[in-house]
N, C-alpha and C positions, 0 to 999 in steps of 0.2 A: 215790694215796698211795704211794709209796717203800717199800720194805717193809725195808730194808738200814739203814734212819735211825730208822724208826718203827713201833712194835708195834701193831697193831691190838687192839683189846680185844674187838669186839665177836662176832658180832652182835649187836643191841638192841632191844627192840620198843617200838612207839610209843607204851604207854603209860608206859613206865619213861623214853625221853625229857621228854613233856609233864611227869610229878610232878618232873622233874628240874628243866626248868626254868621251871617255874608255868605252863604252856601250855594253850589249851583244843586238843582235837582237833573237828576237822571231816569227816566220812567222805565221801568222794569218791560220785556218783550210781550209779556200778556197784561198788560194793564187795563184795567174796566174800569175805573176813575178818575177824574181829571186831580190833579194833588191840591185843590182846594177841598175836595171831599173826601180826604185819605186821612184818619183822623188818628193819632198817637195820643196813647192813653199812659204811657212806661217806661221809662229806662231800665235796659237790662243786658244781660251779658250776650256774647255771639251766642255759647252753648245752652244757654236757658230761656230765650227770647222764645214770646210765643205771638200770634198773631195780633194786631195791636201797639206793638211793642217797637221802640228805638233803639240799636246797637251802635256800637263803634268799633271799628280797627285801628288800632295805634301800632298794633306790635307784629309785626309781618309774620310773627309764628305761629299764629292764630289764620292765619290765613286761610287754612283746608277749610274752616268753619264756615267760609262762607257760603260752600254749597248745600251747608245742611240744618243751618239756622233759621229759624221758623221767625224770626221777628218780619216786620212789613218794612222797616227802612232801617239801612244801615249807614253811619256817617264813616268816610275813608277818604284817600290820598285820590286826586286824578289820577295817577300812575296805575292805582290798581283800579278803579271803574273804567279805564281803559282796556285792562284786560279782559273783561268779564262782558257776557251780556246774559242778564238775568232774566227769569221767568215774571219770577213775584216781586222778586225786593228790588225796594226805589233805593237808588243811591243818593245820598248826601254829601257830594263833595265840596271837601273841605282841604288846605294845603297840612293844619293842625288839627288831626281829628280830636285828639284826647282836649286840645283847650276847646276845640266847639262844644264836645260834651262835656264840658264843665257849664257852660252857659246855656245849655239847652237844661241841665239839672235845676238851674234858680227858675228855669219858665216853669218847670213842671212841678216845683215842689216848694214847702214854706213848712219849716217845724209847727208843730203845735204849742212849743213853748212860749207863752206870751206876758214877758212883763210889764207890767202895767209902770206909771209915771210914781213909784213908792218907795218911800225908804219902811222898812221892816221895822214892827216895835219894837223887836228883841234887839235890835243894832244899835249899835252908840256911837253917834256922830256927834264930835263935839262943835260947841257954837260957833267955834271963830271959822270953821271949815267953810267953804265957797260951793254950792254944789247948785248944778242947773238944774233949769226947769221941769225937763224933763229925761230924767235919773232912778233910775230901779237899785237899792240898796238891799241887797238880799239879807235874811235869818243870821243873827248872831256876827257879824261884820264891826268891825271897830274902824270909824276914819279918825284919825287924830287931828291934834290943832295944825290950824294951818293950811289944810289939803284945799288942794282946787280942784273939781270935776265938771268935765264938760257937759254939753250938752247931747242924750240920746245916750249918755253910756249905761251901763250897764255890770254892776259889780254882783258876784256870785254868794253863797252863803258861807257864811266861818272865815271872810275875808280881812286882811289885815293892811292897812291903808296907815303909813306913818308919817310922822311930823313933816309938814312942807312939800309932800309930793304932789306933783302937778299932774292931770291927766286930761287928756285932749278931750275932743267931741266923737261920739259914735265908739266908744271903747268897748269893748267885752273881754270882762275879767271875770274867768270859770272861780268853781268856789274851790275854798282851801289855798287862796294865792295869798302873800303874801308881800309886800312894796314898801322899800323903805330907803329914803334918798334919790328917788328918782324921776326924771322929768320925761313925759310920756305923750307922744305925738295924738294926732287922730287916727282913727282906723285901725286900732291896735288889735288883736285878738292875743287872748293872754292862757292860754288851757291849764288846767285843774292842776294844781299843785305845786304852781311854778314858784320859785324864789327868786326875788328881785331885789337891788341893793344892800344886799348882808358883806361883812366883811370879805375880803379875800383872804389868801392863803398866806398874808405876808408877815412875816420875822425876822429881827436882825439879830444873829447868835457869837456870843464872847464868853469863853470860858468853862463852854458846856451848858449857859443861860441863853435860853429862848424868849427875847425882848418882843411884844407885839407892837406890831406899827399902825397909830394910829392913821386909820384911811380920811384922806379932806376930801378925795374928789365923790363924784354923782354917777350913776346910771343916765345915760340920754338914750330914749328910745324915739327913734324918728318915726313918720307916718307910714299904715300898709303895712306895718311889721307883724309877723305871726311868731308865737315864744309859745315852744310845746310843753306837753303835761311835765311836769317835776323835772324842767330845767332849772340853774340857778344860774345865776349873772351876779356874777361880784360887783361891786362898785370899783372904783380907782382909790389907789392907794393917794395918789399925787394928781396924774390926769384924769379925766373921767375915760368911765368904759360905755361907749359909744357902739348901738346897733344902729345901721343905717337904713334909709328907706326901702322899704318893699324887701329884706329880707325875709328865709324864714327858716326856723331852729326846729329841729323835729323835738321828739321828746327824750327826756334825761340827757340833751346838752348841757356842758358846762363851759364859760367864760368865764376865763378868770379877768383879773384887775388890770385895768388899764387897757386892756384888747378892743380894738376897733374891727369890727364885719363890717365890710363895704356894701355898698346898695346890689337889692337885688341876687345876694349871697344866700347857697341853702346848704345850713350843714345838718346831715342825717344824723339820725337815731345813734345816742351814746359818742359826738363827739367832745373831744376833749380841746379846749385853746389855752395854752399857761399864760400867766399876765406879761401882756405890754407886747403883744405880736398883732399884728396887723393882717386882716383877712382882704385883699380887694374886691372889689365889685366883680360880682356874675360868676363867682367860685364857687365849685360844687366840692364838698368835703362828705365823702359816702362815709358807712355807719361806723363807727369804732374807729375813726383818725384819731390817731393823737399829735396835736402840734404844741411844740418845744415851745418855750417863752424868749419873748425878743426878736421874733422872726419877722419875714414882708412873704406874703403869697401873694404874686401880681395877678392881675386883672385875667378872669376865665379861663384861671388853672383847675382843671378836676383831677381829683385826688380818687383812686378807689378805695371802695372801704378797708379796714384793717391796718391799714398804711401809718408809718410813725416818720413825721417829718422833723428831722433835729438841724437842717439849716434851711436859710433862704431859699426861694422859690422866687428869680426875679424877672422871667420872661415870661411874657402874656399867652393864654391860652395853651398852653400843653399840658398832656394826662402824664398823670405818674401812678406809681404801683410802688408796694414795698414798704420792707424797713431795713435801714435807711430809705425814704422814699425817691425813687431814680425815673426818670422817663420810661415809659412802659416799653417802649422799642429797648432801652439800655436791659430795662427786667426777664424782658424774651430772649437777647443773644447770652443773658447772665444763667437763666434757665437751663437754654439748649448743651452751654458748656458745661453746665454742672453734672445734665445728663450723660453729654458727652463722655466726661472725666468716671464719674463711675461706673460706666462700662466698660472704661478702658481699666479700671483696677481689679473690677472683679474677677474670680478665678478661672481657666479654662475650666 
């Protein structure tokens, strides 16, 4: 841990961890302290964990590491602290080790970055804007007329904030963002470079003339949403382009116009959505998808990365693969025959 970026809070002992976050403790076969005096000072990995120190297992491949990881507690599945019985290390079981350690991460740690209740001299907020009381306006930031900002939020440096966009309470908008057209819940986190309400991609063509359309609708960004570095989100051409609650967009996503992501929706690194397709809730879209315009992906369909989906997806929860993207079971008999076939061609 960094000690120049991040404030350590702790130490902490393992039973104010476990009530933290609903954990049962398991005591190691040589234990010499009772786990109110067992004191965690660190999060770190299986393989780098040194005494002191808190791990986790999420990913069953990492498993060997547990007999040679020097950390004092590790957080994992009952499944596996059933199979184990350890010397030193306390078990922390948990059914979701990796969301425990996400919450064991806010006990232990607090950036050092601290904005104070400021708007920056360099930044130009003009008069008719709305901004609460307690608002950090970071270095060279333009809010134009009209904007409303909540309360506790928090806009970055070189930020560009345009006419009539409304933004919730408790917002963090990284610097180099820029919004325009767009209504914006609470709890938003917005990361460095993102593009928010610019036009879409749309044009009506006659004659060999490329006519631009002007766009009416808005950006809605509902609450809990996370929008990674240097994504863009079109506005709507006619409807608005709508993200929904508790999604989250990794970074260099692009939305185009009119496209709604259902709540709770994560599309990875470098997807693509064309205008006016419809993502439902709790879809997982791995890195480099591209979906077609005009489509429906129903409710807790994962896609794996690279996949090009060019029609509907209307049954809940199935994986696909590919391009064309097909059920991962249809990708594997499509596979095996392919193999099949060119064995059967090639020469004795």
């Amino acid at each position: 841990m960094e000690s120049r970026f991040f404030k350590n809070l702790g130490p902490i002992d393992l039973i104010f961890i476990a009530d933290k976050i609903g954990a049962e403790l398991v005591a190691p076969k040589y234990a010499q302290d009772i786990p109110e005096l067992v004191n965690i000072h660190n999060v770190n990995s299986l393989a780098k964990s040194v005494a002191g120190d808190v791990t986790f297992l999420n990913n069953t491949k990492y498993e060997y590491l547990l007999n040679s990881t020097k950390a004092t507690a590790c957080i994992m599945r009952p499944e596996t602290a059933a199979k184990y019985q350890f010397d030193h290390l306390w078990c922390i079981v948990h059914p979701n080790p990796y969301f425990a350690y996400a919450q064991l991460v806010d006990c232990l740690y607090v950036s050092r970055v601290k904005h104070l209740n400021k708007i920056e001299k360099s930044s130009s907020v003009d008069s008719s804007a709305k901004i609460g009381a307690s608002v950090y306006i970071g270095h060279n930031s333009v809010i134009e007329a009209g904007v409303e900002i909540g309360e506790g939020t928090c806009i970055g440096s070189n930020c560009f904030i345009g006419h009539g966009v409304k933004i919730g309470d408790n917002v963090r908008i990284d610097s180099n963002v820029s919004i325009s057209y767009a209504i914006i819940g609470d709890n938003v986190v917005i990361l460095p470079g993102a593009r928010i309400g610019q036009d879409g991609f749309g044009f009506a063509t006659d004659k060999g003339k490329h006519k631009k359309i002007f766009h009416i609708g808005k950006v809605v960004i509902e609450d809990d949403v996370e929008i990674g570095a240097n994504s863009c989100i079109d506005r709507g051409s006619v409807n608005d382009t709508v993200i929904k609650r508790g999604a989250r967009l990794d970074n260099l996503v692009q939305i185009g116009h009119n496209v709604e992501v259902g709540n709770g929706a994560v599309l990875v690194a470098q997807v693509g959505v064309a205008g006016s397709s419809t993502i439902g809730s709790y879809v997982a879209l791995g890195g480099q998808t591209g979906v077609a315009g005009h489509l429906h992906i129903a409710d807790k369909v994962q896609v794996a990365g690279q996949s090009g989906i060019i029609k509907s997806i209307t049954e809940e929860g199935g994986v696909y693969f590919g391009t064309p993207a097909m059920t991962i079971r249809d990708w594997q008999k499509q596979n095996i025959l392919m193999k099949k076939l060119l064995n059967d061609i090639q020469p004795a």
